[in-house]
C-alpha positions as CSV (number, residue, x, y, z in Angstrom):
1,X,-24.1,-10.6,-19.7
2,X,-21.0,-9.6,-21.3
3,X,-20.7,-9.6,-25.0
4,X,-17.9,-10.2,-27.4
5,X,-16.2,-8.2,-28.5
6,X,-14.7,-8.3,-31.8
7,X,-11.9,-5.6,-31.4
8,X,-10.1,-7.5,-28.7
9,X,-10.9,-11.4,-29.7
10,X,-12.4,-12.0,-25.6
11,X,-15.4,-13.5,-25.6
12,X,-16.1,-13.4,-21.7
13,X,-19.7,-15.0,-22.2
14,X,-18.4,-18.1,-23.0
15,X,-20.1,-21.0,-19.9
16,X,-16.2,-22.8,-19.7
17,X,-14.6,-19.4,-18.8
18,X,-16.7,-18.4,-16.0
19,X,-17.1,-21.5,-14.5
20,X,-15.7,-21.9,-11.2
21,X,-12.9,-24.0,-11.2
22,X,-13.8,-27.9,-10.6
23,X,-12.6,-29.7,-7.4
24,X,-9.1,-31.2,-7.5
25,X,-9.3,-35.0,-8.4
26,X,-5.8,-35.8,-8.0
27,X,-6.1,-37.3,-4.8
28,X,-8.4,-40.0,-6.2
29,X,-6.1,-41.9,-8.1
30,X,-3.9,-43.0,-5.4
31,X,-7.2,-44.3,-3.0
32,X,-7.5,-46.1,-6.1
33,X,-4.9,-47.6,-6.1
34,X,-5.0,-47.8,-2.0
35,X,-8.0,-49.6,-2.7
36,X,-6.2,-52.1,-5.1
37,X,-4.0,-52.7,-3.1
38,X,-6.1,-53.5,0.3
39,X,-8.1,-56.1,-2.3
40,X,-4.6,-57.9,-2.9
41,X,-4.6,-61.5,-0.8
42,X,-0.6,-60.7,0.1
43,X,-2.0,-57.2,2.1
44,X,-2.3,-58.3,5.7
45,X,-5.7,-57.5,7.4
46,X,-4.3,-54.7,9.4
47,X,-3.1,-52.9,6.3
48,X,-6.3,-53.6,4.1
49,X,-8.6,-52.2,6.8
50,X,-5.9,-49.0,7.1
51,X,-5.5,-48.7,3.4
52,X,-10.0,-49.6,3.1
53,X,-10.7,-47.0,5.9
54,X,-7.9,-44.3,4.2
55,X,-9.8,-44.8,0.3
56,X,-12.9,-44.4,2.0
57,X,-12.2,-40.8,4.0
58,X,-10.4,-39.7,0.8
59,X,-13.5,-40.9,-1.7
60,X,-16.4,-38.9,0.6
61,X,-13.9,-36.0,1.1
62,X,-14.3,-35.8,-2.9
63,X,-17.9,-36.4,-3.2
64,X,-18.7,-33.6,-0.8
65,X,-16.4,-31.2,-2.4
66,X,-18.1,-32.4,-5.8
67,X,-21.0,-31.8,-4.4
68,X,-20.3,-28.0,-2.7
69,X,-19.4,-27.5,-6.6
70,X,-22.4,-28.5,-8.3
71,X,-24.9,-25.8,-7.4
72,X,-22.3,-23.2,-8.2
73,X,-21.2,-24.6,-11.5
74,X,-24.8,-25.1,-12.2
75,X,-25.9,-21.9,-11.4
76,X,-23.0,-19.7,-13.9
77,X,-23.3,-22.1,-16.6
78,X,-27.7,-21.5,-16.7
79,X,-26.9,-17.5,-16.0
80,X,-23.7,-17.7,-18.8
81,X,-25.9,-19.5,-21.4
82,X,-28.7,-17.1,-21.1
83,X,-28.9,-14.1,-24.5
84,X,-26.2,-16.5,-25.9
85,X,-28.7,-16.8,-29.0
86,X,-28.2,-19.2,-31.6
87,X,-23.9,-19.1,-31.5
88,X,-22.5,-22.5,-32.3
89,X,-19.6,-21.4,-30.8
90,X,-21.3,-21.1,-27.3
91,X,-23.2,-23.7,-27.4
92,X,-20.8,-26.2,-27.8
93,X,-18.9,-24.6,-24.8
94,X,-22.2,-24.7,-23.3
95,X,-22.6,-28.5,-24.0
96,X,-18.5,-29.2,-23.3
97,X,-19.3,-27.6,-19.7
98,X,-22.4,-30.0,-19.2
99,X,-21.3,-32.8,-19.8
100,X,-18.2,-32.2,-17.6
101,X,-20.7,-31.4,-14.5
102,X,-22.7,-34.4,-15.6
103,X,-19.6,-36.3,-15.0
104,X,-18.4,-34.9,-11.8
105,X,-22.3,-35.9,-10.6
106,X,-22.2,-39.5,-11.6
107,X,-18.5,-39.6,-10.3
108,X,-19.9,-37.9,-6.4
109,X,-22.8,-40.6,-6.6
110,X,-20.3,-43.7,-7.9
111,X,-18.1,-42.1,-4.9
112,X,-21.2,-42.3,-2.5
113,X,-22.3,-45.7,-3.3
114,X,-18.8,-47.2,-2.9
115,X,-18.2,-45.8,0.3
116,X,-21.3,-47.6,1.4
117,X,-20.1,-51.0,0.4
118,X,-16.6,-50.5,2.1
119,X,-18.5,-50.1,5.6
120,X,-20.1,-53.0,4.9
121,X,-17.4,-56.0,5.4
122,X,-20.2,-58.4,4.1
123,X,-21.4,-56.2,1.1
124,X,-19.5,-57.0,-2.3
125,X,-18.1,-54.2,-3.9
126,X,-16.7,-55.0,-7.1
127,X,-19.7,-53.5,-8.6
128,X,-20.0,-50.4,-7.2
129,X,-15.9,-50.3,-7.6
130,X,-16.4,-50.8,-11.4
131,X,-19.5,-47.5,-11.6
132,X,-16.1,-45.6,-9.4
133,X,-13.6,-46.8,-11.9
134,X,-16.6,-45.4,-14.9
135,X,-17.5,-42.6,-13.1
136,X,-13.5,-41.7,-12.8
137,X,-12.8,-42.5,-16.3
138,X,-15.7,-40.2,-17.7
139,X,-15.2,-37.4,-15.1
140,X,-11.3,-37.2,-16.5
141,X,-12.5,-37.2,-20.0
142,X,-15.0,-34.7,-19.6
143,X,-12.7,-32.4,-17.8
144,X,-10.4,-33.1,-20.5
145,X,-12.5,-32.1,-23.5
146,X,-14.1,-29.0,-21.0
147,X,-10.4,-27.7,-21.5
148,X,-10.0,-28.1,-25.2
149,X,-12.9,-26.1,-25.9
150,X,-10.8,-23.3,-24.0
């Protein structure tokens, strides 16, 4: 494990710097709003099952590449937190950088679950599309505050 070092102001052992970097969610927000808009009663059928079938590809497409990230993430964060010792510095990182994989977790499972309901015509999903719109909001934030601590 590299240690600071005090000459040069780096401090390569911090858990957010050696991270790999998290899936793009970009492409979320507009099957978001694809979604909103197939729920609209002025979308014809033909376009709500395009736009449904579109949100849905998109959604799993993220919760797998979530879910390729995980173990990776998982696996430098435990190995980048190990001899860090009792540095508050470092452990907050440390903390900052689980929440944030906490939050891409809950966001792959809201992502899972809601694709479920949109193969089901007969299932309701404003449920499971309120946990997405959560899981979004908190995956965002934790990303967010991940980045401050750089």
């Amino acid at each position: 494990m590299a240690e600071s070092d005090p000459a040069s102001g780096a401090d390569e052992s911090l858990p957010w710097s050696l991270l790999p970097e998290p899936p793009e969610l970009t492409g979320l927000d507009a099957a978001m709003g694809d979604l909103e808009e197939a729920m609209q009663p002025s979308t014809p059928m033909v376009e709500s099952m395009r736009l449904l079938e579109s949100a849905s590809l998109v959604i799993c497409d993220l919760a797998d590449r979530i879910e390729e990230y995980l173990p990776r993430a998982e696996t430098t964060l435990t190995l980048s937190l190990r001899g860090c010792g009792h540095d508050p510095a470092k452990a907050a990182a440390g903390a900052a950088a689980d929440r944030m994989l906490a939050g891409l977790r809950h966001l792959a499972d809201a992502s899972r679950s809601y694709a479920v309901t949109l193969d089901d015509p007969d299932m309701d999903d404003s449920a499971a599309r309120r946990e997405l719109h959560t899981a979004r909001a908190n995956a965002f934030a934790s990303l967010r505050a991940l980045r401050r601590q750089e």
